[in-house]
MMTF fields as JSON, N, C-alpha, C and O atoms, coordinates in Angstrom:
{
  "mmtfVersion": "1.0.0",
  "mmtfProducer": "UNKNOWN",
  "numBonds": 371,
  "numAtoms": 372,
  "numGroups": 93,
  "numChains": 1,
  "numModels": 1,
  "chainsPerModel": [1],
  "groupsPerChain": [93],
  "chainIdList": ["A"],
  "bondAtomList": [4, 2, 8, 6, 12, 10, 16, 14, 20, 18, 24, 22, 28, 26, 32, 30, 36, 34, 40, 38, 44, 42, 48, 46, 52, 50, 56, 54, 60, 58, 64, 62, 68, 66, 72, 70, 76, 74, 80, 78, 84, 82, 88, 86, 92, 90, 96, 94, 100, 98, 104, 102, 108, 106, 112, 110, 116, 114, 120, 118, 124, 122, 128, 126, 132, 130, 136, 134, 140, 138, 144, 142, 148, 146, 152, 150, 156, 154, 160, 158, 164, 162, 168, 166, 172, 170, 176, 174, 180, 178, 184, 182, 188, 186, 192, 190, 196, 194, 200, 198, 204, 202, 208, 206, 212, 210, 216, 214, 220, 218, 224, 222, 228, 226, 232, 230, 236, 234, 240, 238, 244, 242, 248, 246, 252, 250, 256, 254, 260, 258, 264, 262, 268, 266, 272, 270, 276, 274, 280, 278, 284, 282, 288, 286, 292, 290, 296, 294, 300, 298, 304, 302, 308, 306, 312, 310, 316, 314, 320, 318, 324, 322, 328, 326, 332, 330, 336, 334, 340, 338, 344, 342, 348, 346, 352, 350, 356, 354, 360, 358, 364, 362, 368, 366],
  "bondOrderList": [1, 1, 1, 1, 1, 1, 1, 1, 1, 1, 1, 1, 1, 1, 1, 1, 1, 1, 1, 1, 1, 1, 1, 1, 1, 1, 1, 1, 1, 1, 1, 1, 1, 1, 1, 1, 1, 1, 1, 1, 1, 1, 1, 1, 1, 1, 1, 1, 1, 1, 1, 1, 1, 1, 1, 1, 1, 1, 1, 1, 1, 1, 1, 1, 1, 1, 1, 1, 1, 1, 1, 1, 1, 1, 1, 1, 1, 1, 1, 1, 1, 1, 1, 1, 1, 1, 1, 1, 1, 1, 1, 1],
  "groupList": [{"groupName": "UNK", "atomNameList": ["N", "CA", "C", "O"], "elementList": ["N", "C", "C", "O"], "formalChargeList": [0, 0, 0, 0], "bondAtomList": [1, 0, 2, 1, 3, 2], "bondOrderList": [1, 1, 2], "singleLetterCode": "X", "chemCompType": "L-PEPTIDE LINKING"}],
  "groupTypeList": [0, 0, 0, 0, 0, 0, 0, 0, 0, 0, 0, 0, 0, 0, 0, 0, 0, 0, 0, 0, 0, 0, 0, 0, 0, 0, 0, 0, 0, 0, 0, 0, 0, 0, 0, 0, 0, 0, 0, 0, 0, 0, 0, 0, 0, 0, 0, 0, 0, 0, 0, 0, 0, 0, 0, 0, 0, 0, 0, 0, 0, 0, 0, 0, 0, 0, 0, 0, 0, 0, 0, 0, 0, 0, 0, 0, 0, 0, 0, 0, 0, 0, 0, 0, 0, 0, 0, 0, 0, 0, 0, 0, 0],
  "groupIdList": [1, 2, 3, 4, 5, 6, 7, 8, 9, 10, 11, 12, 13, 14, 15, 16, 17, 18, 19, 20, 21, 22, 23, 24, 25, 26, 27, 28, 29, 30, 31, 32, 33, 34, 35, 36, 37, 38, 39, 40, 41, 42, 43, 44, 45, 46, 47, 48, 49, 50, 51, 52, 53, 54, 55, 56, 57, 58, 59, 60, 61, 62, 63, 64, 65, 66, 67, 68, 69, 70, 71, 72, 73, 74, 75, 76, 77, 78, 79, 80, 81, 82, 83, 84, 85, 86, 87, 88, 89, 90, 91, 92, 93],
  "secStructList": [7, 2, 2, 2, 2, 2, 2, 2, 2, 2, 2, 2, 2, 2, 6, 6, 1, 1, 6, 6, 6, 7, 7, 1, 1, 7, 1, 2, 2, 2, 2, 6, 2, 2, 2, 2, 2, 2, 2, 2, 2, 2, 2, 2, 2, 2, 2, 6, 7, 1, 1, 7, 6, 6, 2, 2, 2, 2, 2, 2, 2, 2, 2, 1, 6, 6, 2, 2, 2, 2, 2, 2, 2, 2, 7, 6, 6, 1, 2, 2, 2, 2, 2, 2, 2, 2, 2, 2, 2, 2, 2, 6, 7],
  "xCoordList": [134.122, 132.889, 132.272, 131.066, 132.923, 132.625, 132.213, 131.134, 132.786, 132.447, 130.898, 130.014, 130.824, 129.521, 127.941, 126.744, 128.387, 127.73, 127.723, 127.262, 128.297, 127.745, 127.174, 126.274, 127.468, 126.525, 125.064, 124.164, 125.293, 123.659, 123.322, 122.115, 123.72, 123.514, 122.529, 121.396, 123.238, 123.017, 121.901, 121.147, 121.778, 121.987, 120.103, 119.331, 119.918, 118.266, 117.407, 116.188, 118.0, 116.745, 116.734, 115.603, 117.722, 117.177, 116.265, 115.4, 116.242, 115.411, 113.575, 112.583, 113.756, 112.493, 111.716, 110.622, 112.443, 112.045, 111.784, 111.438, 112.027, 111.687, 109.941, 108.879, 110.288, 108.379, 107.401, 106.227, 107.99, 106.857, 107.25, 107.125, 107.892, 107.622, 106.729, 106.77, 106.041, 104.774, 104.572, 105.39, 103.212, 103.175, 103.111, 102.676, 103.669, 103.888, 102.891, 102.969, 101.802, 100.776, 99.596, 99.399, 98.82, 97.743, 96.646, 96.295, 95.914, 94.835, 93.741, 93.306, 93.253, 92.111, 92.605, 92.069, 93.69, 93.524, 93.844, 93.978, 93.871, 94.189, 92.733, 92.442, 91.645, 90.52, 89.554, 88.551, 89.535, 89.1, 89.438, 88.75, 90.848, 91.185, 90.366, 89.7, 90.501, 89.534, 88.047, 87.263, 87.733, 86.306, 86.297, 85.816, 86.781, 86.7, 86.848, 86.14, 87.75, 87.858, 86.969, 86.723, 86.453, 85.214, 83.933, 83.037, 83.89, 82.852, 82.719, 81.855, 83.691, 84.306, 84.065, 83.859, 84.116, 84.108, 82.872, 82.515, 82.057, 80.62, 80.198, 79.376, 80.42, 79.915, 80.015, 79.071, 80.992, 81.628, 80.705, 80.241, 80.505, 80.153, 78.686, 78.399, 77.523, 76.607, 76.028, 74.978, 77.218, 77.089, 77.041, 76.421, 77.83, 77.791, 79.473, 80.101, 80.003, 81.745, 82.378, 81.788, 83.457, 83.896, 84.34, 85.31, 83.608, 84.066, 83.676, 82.521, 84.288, 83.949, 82.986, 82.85, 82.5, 81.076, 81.444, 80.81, 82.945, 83.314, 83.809, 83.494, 84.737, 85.125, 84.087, 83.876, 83.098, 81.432, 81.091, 80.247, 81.258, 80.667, 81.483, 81.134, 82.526, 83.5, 83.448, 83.824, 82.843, 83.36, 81.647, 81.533, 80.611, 79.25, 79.502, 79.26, 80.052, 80.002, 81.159, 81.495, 81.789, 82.755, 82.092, 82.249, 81.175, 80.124, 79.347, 79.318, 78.39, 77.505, 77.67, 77.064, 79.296, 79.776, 80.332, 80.591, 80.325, 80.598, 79.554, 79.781, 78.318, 77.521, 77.031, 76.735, 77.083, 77.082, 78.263, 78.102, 79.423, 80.277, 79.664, 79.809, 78.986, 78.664, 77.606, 77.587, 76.669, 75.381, 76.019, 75.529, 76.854, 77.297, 78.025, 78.12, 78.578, 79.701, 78.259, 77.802, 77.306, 76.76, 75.899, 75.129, 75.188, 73.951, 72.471, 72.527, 71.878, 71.119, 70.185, 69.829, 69.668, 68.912, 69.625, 69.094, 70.928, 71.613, 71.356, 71.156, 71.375, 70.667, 71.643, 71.202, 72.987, 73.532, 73.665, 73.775, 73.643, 73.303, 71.941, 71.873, 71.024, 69.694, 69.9, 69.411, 70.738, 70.277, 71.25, 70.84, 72.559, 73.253, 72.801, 72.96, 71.956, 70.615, 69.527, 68.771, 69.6, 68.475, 69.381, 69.132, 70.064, 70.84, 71.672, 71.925, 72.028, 72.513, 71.273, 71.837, 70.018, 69.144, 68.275, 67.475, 68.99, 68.814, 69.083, 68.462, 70.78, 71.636, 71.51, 71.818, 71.244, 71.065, 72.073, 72.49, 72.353, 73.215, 73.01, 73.727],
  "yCoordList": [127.746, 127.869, 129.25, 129.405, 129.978, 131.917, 131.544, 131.997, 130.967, 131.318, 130.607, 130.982, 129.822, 128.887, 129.758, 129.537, 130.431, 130.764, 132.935, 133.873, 132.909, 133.8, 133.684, 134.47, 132.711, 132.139, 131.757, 131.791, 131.44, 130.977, 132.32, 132.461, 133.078, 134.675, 135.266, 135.631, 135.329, 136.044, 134.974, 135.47, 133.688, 133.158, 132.614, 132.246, 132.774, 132.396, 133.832, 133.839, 134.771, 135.801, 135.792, 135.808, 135.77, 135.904, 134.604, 134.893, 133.437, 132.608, 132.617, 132.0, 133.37, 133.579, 135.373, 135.763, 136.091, 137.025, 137.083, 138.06, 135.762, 135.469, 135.232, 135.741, 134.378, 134.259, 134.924, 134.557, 136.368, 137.258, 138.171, 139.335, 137.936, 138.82, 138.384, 138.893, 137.545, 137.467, 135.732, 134.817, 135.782, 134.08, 133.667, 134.223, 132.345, 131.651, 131.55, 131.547, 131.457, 131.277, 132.356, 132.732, 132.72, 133.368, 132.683, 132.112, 132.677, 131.702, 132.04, 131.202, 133.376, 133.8, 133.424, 132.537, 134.112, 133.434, 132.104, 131.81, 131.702, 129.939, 129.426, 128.353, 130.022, 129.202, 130.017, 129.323, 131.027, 131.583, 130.886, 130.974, 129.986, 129.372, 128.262, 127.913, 127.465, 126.421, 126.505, 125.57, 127.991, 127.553, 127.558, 126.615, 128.524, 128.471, 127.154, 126.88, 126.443, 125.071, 123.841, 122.961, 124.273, 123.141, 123.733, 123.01, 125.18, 125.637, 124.896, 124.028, 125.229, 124.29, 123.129, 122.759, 122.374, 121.02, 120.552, 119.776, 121.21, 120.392, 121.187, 120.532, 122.29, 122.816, 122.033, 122.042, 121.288, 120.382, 118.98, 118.43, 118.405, 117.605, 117.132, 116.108, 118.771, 118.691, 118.802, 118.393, 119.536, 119.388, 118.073, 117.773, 117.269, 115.465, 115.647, 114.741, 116.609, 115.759, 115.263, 114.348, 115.354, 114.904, 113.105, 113.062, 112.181, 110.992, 110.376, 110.413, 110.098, 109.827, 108.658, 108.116, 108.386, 107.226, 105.95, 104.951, 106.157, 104.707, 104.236, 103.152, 105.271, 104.649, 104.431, 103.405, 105.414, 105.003, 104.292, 104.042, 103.114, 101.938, 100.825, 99.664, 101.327, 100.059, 99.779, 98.677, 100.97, 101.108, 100.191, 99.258, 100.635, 100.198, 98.7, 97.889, 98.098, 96.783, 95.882, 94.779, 96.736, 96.412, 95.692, 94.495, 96.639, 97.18, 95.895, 95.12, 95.749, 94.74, 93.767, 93.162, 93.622, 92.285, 91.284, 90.094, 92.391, 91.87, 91.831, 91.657, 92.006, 92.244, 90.439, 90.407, 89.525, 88.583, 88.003, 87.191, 88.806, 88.604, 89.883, 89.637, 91.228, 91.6, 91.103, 91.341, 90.367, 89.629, 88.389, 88.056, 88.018, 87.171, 87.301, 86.688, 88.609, 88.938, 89.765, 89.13, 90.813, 91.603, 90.975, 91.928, 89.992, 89.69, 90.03, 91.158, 89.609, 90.038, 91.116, 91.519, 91.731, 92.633, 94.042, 94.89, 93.758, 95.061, 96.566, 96.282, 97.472, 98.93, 98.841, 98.813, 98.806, 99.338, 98.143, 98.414, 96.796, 95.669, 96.207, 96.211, 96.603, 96.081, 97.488, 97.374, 98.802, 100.037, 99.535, 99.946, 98.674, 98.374, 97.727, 98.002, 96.435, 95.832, 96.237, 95.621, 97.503, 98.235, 99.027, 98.877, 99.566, 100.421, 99.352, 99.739, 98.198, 97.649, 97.085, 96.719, 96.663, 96.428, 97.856, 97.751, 98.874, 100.146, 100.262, 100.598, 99.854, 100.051, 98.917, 99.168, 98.204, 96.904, 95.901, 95.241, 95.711, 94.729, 93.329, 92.776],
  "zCoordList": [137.619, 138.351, 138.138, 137.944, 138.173, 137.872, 136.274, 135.891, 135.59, 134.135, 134.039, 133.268, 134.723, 134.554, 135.639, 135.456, 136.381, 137.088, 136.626, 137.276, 135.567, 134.633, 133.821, 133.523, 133.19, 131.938, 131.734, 130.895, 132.759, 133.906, 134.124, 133.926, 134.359, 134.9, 134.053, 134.366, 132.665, 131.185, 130.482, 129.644, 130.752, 129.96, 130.084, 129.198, 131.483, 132.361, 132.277, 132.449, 132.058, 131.893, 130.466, 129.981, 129.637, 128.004, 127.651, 126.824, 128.009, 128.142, 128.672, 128.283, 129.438, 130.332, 129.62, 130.03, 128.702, 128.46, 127.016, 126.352, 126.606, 125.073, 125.472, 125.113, 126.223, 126.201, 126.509, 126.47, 126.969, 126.578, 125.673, 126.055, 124.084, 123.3, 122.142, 121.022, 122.459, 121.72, 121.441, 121.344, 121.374, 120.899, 119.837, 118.829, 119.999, 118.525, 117.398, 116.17, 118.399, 117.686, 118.306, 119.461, 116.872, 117.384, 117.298, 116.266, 118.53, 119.003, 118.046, 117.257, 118.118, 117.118, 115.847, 115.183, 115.442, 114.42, 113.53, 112.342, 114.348, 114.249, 114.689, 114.162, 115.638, 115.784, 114.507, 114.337, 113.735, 112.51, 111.244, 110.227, 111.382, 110.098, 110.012, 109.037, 111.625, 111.58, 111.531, 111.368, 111.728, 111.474, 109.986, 109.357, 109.455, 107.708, 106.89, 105.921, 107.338, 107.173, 107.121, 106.296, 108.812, 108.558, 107.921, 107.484, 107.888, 106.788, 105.743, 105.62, 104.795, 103.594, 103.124, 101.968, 104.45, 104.486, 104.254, 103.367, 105.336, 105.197, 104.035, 103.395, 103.525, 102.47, 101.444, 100.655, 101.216, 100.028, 100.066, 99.067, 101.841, 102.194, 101.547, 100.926, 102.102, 101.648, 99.868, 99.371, 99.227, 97.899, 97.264, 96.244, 98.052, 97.377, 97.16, 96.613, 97.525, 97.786, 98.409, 98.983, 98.688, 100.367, 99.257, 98.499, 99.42, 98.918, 97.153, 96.727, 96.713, 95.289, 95.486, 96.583, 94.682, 94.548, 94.633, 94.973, 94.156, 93.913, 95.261, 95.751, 95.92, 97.549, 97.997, 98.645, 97.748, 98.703, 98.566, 99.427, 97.419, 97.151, 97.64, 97.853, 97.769, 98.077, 99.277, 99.676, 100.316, 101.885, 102.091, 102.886, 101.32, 101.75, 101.358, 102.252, 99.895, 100.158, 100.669, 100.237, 101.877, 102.745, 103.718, 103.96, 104.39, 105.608, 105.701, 106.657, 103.935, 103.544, 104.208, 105.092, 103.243, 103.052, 104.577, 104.761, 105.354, 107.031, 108.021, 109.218, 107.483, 108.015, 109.054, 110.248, 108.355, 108.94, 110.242, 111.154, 109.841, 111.07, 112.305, 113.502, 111.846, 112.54, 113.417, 114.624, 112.762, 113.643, 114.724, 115.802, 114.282, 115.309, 116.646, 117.709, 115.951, 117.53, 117.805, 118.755, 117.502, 118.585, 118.306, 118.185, 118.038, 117.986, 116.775, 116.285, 116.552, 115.697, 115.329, 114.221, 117.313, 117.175, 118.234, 118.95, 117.903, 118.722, 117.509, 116.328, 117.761, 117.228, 115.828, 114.679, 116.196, 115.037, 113.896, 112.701, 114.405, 113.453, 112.25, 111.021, 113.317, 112.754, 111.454, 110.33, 111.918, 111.098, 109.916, 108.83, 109.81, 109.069, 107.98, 106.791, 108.729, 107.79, 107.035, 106.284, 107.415, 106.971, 105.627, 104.43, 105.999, 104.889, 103.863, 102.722, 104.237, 103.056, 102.581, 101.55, 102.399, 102.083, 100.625, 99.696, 101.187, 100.417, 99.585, 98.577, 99.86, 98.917, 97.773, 96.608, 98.004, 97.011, 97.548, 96.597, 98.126, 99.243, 99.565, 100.399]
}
């Protein structure tokens, strides 16, 4: 009981005094990496990268191609039906 109730002794402040010798993580600079990141991103985004042409085509005549199951479950003149209709119509769809 003495050996256990030393151990506990020694054993609860080295525990509790680890966490203030510094944090794991640094907040700044962990919210600086992420902004650089999504810099990047849309930077890439707006250049025309981000997705190759060919997934883009595959995902739009995914979209197209469901477009009639979409009119049925929401209806024909719900907002995002009608803009879907509109853009596969763009696209050559």
């Amino acid at each position: 009981m003495r050996l256990a109730f030393i151990a506990l002794a020694i054993g609860l402040p080295l525990t509790a005094s680890a966490q203030d010798v510094g944090p794991a993580l640094d907040m700044g600079q962990l919210t600086g990496t992420l902004a650089q990141d999504h810099v990047r991103w849309s930077e890439s985004r707006r250049a025309g990268g981000g997705t190759s042409p060919r997934a883009r085509s595959a995902r739009q005549a995914s979209a197209c191609g469901n477009l009639p199951n979409f009119r049925s479950q929401y209806g024909a003149n719900h907002p995002k039906v009608v803009r879907l209709a509109q853009l596969c119509r763009r696209a050559g769809y």
